[in-house]
N, C-alpha and C positions, 0 to 999 in steps of 0.2 A: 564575537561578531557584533557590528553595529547594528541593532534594530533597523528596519527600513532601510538598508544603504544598497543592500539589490535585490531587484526586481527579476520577477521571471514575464518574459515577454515576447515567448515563444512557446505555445505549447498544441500537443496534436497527438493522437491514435492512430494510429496504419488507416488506410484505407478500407480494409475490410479486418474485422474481429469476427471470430468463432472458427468457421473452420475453413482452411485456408489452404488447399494443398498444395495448390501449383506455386508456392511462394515460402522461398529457405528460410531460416532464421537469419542469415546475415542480410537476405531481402526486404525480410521485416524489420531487421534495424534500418535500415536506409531509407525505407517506404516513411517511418514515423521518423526520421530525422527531415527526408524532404519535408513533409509534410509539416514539422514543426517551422522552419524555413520560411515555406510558403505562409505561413499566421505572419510572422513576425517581420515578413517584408526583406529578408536576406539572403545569400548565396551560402552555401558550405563551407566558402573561402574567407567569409569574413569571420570565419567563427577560430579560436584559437584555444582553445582548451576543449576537451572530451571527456567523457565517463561512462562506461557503462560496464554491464555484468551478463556472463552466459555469453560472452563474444569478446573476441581479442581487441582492445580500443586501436591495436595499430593494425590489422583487419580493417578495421571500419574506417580509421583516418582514411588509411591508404583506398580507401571504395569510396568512399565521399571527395576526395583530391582537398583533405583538411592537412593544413600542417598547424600540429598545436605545439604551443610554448607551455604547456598546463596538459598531465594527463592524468585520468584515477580509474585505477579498475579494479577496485575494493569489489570482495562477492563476498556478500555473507547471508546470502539465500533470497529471499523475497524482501527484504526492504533494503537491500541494496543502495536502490536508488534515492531515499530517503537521506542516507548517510551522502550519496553521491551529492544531491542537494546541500549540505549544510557544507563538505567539502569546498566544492565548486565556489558558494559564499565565503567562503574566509579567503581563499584565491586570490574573488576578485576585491576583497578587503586589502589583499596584501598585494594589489598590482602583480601577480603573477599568468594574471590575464584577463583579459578585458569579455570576451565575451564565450561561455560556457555551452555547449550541448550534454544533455544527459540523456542515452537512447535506452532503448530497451525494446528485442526482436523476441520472440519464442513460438517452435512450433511444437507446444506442448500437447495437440493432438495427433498431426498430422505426421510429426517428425522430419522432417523435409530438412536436411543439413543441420539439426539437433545438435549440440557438443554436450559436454558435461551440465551438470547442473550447477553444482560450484558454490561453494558459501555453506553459510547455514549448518556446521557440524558435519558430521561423519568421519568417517575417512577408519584408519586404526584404532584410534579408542572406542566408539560407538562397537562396529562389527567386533573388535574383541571381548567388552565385557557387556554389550546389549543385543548383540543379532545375536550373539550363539542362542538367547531365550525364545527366539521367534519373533522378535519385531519385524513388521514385513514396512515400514518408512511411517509416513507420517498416518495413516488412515488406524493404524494400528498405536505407535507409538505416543500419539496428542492424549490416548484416552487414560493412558496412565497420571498425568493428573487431575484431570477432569474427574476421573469416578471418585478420587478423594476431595475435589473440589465440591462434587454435587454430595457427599456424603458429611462433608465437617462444615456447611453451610446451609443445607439443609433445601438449596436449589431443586427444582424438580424439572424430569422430564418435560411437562408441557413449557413451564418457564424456558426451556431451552429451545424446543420447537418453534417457538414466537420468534425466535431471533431469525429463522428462516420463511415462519409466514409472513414477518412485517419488510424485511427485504425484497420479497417477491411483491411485495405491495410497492415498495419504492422503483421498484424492476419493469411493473406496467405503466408507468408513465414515461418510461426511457425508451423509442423505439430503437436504440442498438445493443439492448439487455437479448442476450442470446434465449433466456427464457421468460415470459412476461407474466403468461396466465396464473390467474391467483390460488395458491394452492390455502388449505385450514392445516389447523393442528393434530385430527384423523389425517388428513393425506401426511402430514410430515410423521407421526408417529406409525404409519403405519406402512411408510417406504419400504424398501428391504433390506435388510440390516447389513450393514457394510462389516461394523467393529463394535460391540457396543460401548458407548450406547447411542453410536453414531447411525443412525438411517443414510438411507442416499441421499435425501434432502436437507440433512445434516453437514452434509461435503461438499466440496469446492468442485466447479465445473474443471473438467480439462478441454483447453481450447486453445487454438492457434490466435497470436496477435501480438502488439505492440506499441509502443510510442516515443516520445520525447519532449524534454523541454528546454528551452534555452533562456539563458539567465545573464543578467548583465548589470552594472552598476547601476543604484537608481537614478543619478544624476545624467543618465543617459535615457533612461527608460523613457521618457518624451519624446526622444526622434523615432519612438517605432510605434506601430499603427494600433497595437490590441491596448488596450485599460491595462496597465502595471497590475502584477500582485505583488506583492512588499513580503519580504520574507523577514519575520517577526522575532522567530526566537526556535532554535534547533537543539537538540539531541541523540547520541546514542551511546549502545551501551552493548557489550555482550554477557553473558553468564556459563553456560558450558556446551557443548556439542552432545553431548548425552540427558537426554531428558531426566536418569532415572537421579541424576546430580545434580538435580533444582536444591537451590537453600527451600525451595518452599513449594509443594506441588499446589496450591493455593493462590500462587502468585507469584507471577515473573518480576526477580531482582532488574533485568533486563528492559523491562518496562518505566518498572519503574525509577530508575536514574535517567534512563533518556528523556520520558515525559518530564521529570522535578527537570532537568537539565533548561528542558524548550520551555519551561512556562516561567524558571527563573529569569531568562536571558529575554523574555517578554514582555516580561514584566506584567503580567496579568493574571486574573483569577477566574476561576472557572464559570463564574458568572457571567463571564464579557462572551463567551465562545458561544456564537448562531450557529457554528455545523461543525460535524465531525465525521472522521475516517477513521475507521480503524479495522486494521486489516482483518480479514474474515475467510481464513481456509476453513475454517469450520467453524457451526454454530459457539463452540463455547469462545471461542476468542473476546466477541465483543464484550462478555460479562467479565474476563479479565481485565479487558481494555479502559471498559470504566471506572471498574474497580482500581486498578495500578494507576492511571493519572488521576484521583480525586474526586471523579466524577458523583461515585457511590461508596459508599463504605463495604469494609467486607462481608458477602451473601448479599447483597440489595441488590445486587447489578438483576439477576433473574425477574425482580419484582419490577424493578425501572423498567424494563422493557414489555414484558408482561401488562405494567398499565401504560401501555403506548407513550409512552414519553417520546420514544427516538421512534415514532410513526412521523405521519403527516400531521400537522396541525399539534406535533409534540412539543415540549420543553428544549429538546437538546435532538432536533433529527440528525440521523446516524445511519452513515453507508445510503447515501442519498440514489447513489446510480444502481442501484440495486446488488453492488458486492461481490463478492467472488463466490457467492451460493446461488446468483442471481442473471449478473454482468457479466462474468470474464475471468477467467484465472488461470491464466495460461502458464502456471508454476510459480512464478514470481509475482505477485500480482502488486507491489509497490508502486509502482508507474502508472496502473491505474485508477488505484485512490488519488495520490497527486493529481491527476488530470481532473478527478472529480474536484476537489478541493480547490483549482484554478477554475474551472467552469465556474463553482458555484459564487468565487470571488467576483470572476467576470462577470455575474447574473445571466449567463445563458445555458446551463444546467436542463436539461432536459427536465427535470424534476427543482425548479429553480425555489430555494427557501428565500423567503422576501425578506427585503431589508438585511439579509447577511454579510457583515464586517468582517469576522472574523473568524477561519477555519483552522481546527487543528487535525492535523493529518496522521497516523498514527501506524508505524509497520514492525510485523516480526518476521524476524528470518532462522531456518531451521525450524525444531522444536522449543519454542522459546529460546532457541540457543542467542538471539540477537537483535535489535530493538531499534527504530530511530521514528524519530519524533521531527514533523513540522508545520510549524505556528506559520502562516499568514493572514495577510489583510490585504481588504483592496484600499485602506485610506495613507495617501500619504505622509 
């Protein structure tokens, strides 16, 4: 893909996030598609290509009255929509369509017209040679590498707690963080133990909600109304559907080719990046996430966050909207890192980091089964 050659210039969250009963999942995709529409100054009709995950995209054409020449409905768990992103840009590199929506509906509390989960591992290999052990899905199954992460690193408990007291700090400056008030490193150590060495404030909220964004040549991105973000440089990558078949319980293979993927095609170093996403079902992800794209070497990720780097007022702030321990995580929570990482392009970020050029957006889907990566900037 050509650096900068599209822009996303459309982008929105449903009308209401958390918890949401009277409204389906295929409602919530249409709610964040109008709504991305409505940003971007256009109808459902002018849009020609679609994507999304956890809904049928000809469901949703057909609800929307879209007819596309372009469609993708890659699922491979929660960053889905990440890969849908870099997809969509090579598309409209190769003129297979002019102008892209990528939705995203889930009532992952409410259940309200729920389908499969989809993506992201499982299926026959996992339940053959890893449910018969007792994995009861991810709250169980994440901690199998983490306990040899936090053991051959030498990370500790509280180091991992931090990662959900300084999100809950980025989470009270957001007022659509489903939880704001500020919890310490007692209240997170001493939630109730989910898996260990997971607490409850160690895990991802379950919540109703959604979004989308729409994407289009940059050379177009000036007839429509929001500030362009320029999509910089993309990645992904998968590794296996079974956790217990990581090359590395220390570090996602999967990370890291999609991250070296988006920072090669960006051409930048890690010096240049004012904000960062990276997806957060549980506290230990981010320390993988800094660790696999470069940020830290391995075991420093616990101590980088620890001394408030990716706080306010940090080096590298991190999961700005307060994250899926915090925001929102209605299963898939891809769609809304991305939305944070265009807010904070646009500078209107509920939580706005000043002066920030350029964000790397950063998602796993599965149990590290899947990875994608993406780079933008607001300059052109």
């Amino acid at each position: 893909m050509k650096p900068r050659s599209v822009a996303i210039v459309g982008a929105s969250e449903t009308t209401q996030l958390g918890k949401v009963p009277d409204v389906s999942q295929t409602m919530l995709h249409a709610d964040g598609a109008l709504n991305a529409c409505a940003d971007a100054g256009i109808k459902p009709q002018d849009i020609d290509g679609i994507a999304c995950a956890g809904e049928s995209p000809v469901n949703l054409a057909h609800y929307l009255g879209i007819t596309p020449k372009w469609v993708d409905a890659t699922s491979v768990g929660g960053c889905s929509f990440m890969l849908h992103v870099r997809h969509a840009a090579a598309a409209i590199n190769e003129g297979l369509c002019d102008t892209v929506i990528v939705t995203h509906g889930e009532s992952g509390r409410s259940g309200v017209g729920r389908g499969g989960f989809g993506g992201g591992g499982g299926g026959t290999l996992s339940g053959q040679f890893e449910g018969t052990w007792g994995g009861m899905g991810p709250t169980t199954n994440f901690t199998l590498p983490v306990l040899r992460y936090l053991k051959e690193t030498g990370t500790t408990l509280e180091q991992l707690a931090t990662v959900a007291v300084i999100q809950r700090e980025w989470a009270g400056e957001n007022p659509r963080a489903s939880y704001r008030d500020p919890i310490t490193l007692d209240d997170v150590l001493g939630a109730r133990m989910i898996a260990y060495p997971f607490t409850k404030l160690m895990c991802c909220l379950v919540t109703d909600g959604g979004g989308a964004l729409i994407l289009t040549s940059a050379d177009r991105a000036k007839d429509f109304p929001q500030k362009p973000v320029y999509i910089l440089g993309t990645g992904e990558s998968v590794e296996t559907p079974m956790v217990s078949q990581m090359e590395d319980f220390t570090s996602s293979r999967a990370f890291r080719v999609a991250g070296a993927k988006a920072f090669d095609e960006a051409g930048i170093t890690h010096a240049d990046v004012d904000h960062l996403m990276i997806y957060d079902a549980f506290a230990p992800l981010p320390l993988y996430g800094l660790e696999d794209l470069g940020f830290c070497k391995r075991g420093e990720a616990g101590a980088f966050i620890a001394d408030r780097n990716t706080a306010r007022g940090g080096s590298l702030p991190l999961n700005t909207n307060g994250g899926g321990l915090s925001y929102m995580h209605s299963g898939m929570y891809g769609m809304y890192a991305l939305q944070e990482s265009v807010r904070q392009m646009r500078g209107t970020a509920p939580a706005q980091v000043e002066g920030a050029k350029l964000s790397v957006c950063h998602g796993v889907g599965g149990m590290f089964a899947a990875s994608g990566t993406i780079i933008m900037t607001n300059e052109a």
